[in-house]
VEXZABA-351076 format. One line per field, with one value per residue: chain; x, y, z of N, C-alpha, C in turn. Coordinates in steps of 0.2 Angstrom, whole numbers, plus 5000, padded with zeros to 4 digits. Each point is the difference from the previous one (the first is absolute). Layout:
% residues N
unit = c(A,...)
n.xx = c(X,...)
n.yy = c(Y,...)
n.zz = c(Z,...)
ca.xx = c(X,...)
ca.yy = c(Y,...)
ca.zz = c(Z,...)
c.xx = c(X,...)
c.yy = c(Y,...)
c.zz = c(Z,...)
***
This chain:
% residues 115
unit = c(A,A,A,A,A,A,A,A,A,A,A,A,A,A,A,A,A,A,A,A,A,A,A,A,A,A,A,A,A,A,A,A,A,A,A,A,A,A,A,A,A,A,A,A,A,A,A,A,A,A,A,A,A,A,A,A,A,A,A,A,A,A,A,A,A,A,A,A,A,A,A,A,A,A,A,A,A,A,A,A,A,A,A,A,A,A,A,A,A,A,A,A,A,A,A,A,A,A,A,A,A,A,A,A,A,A,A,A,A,A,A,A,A,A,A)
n.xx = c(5526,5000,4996,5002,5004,4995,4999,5003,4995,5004,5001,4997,5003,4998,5006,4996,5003,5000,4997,5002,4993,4997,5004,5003,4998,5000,5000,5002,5004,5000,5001,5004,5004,4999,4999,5005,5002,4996,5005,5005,4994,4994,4998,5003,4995,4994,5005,5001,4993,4996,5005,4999,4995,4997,5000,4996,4996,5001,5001,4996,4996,5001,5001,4997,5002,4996,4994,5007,5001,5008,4994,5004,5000,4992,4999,5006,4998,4996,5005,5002,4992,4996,5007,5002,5007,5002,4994,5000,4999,5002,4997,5002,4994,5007,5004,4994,5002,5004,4998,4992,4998,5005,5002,4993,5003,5005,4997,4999,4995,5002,5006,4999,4994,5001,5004)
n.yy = c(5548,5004,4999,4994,5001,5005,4992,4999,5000,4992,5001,4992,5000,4998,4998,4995,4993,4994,4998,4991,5003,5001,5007,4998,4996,4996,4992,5003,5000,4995,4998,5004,4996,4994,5001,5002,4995,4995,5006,4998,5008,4999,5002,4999,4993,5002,5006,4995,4996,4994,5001,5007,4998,4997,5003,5003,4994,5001,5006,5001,4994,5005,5008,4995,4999,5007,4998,5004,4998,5003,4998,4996,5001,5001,4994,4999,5002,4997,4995,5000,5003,4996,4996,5004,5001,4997,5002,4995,5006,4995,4996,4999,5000,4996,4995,5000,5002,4995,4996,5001,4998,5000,4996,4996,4997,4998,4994,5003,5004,5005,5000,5000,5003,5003,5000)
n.zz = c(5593,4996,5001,5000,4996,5001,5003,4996,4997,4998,4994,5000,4994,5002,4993,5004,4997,4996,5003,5004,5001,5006,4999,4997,5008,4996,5005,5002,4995,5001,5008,5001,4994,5000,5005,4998,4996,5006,5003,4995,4998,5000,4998,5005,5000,4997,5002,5004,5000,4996,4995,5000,5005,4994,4996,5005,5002,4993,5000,5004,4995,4997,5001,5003,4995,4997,5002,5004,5004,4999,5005,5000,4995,5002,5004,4998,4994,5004,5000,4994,4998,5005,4997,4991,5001,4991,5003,4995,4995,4992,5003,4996,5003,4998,4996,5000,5007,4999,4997,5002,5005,5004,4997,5000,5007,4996,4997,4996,5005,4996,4999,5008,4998,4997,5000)
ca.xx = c(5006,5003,4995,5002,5005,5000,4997,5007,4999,5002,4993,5004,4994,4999,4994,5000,4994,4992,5001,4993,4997,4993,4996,5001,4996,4996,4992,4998,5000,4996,4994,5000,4997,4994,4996,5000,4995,4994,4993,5001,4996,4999,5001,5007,5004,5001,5003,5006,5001,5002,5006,5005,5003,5002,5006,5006,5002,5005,5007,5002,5002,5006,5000,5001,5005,5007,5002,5002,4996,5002,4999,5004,5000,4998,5002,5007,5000,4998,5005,5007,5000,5001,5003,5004,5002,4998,4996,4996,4991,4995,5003,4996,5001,4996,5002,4997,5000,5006,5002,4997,4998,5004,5000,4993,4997,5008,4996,4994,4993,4998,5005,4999,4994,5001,5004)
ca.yy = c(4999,5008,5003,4997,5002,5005,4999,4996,4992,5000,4996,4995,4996,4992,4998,4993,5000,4996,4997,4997,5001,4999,5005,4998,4996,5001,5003,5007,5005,4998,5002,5008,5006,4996,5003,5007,5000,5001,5008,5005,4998,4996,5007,5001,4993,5000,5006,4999,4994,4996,4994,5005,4996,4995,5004,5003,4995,4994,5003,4999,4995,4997,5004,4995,4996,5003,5000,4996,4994,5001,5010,5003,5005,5007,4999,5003,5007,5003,4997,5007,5006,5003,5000,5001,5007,5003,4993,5003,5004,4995,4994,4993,4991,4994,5001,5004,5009,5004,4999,5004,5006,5004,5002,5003,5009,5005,5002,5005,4996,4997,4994,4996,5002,4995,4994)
ca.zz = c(5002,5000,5005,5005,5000,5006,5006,5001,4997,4996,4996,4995,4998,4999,4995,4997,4992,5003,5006,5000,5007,5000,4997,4994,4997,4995,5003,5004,4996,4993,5004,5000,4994,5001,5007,4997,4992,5000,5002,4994,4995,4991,4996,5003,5000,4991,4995,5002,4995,5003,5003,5006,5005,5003,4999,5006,5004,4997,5002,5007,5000,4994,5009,5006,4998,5003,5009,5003,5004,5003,5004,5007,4995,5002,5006,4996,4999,5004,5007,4997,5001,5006,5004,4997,5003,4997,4996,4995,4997,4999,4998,4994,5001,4996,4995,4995,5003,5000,4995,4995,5006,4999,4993,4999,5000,4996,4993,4998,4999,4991,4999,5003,4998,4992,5001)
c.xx = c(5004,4995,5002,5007,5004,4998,5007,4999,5000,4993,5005,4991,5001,4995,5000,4999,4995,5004,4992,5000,4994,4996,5001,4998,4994,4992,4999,5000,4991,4992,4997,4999,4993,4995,4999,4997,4995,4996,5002,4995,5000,5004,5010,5004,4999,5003,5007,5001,4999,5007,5001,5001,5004,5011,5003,4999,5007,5005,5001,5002,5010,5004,5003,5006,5009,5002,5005,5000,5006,5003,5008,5006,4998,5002,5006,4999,4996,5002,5006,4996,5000,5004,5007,5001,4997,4996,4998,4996,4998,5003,4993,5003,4995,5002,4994,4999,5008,5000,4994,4997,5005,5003,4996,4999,5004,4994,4995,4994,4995,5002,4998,4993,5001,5004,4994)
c.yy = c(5007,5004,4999,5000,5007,4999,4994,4992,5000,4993,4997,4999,4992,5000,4993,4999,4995,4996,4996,5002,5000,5005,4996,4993,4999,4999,5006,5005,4997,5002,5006,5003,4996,5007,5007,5000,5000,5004,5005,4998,4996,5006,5001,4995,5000,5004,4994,4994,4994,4995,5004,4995,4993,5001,5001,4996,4996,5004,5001,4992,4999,5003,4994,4998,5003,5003,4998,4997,5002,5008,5001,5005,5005,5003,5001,5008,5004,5002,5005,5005,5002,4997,5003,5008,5006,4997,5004,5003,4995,4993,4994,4991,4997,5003,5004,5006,5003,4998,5003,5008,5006,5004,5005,5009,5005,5004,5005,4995,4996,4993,4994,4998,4991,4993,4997)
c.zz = c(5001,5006,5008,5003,5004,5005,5002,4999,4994,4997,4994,4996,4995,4995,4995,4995,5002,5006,4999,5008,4999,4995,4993,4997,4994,5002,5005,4993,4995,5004,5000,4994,4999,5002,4996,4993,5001,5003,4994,4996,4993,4996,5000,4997,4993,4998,5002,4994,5004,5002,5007,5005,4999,4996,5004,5006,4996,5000,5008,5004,4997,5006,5003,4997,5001,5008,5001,5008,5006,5003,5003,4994,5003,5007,5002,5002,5007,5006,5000,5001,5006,5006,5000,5003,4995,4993,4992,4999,5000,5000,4995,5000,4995,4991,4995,5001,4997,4992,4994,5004,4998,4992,4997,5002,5000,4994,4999,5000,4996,5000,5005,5000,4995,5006,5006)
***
């Protein structure tokens, strides 16, 4: 953003929270780390454990749930930055960016690490 700034463009960043889309779908996501467990060594999948995957297909299932469904939230913020005289650094769509996102990253690493 600052880099670009001497060339007289101006940079908004767009930063959502879950949104349901295709990237977030649960079978694309479940295919794909599917695809990927299976060229991770023997050796890699046992320092991980057995529950590890299926652990993390049931939190990326629990994920779908806080999706929310409506994008014109993001779409919103996208239309104000580049139609806006003067548009925001950053704009956050969707109540868990503004409500834990943001917050989050006032905090020490440490602190946000743990939580």
């Amino acid at each position: 953003r600052l880099e670009m700034s001497s060339f007289g463009v101006k940079v908004s960043m767009i930063e959502p929270g879950y949104f349901k889309t295709m990237i977030t779908s649960f079978e694309n996501l479940e295919k794909n780390f599917l695809s990927l467990w299976e060229k991770v060594p023997e050796e890699t999948k046992a320092s991980y454990g057995e529950n590890y995957l299926k652990d993390f297909l049931l939190a990326v299932r629990k994920m779908q749930k806080r999706c929310n469904s409506n994008l014109t939230l993001v779409t919103d913020c996208m239309e104000h930055a580049l139609t806006s005289c003067y548009p925001r650094t950053r704009y956050s769509a969707g109540w868990d960016a503004k409500l834990l996102y943001i917050p989050l990253s006032y905090l020490p690493s440490a602190l946000t690490d743990t939580i």
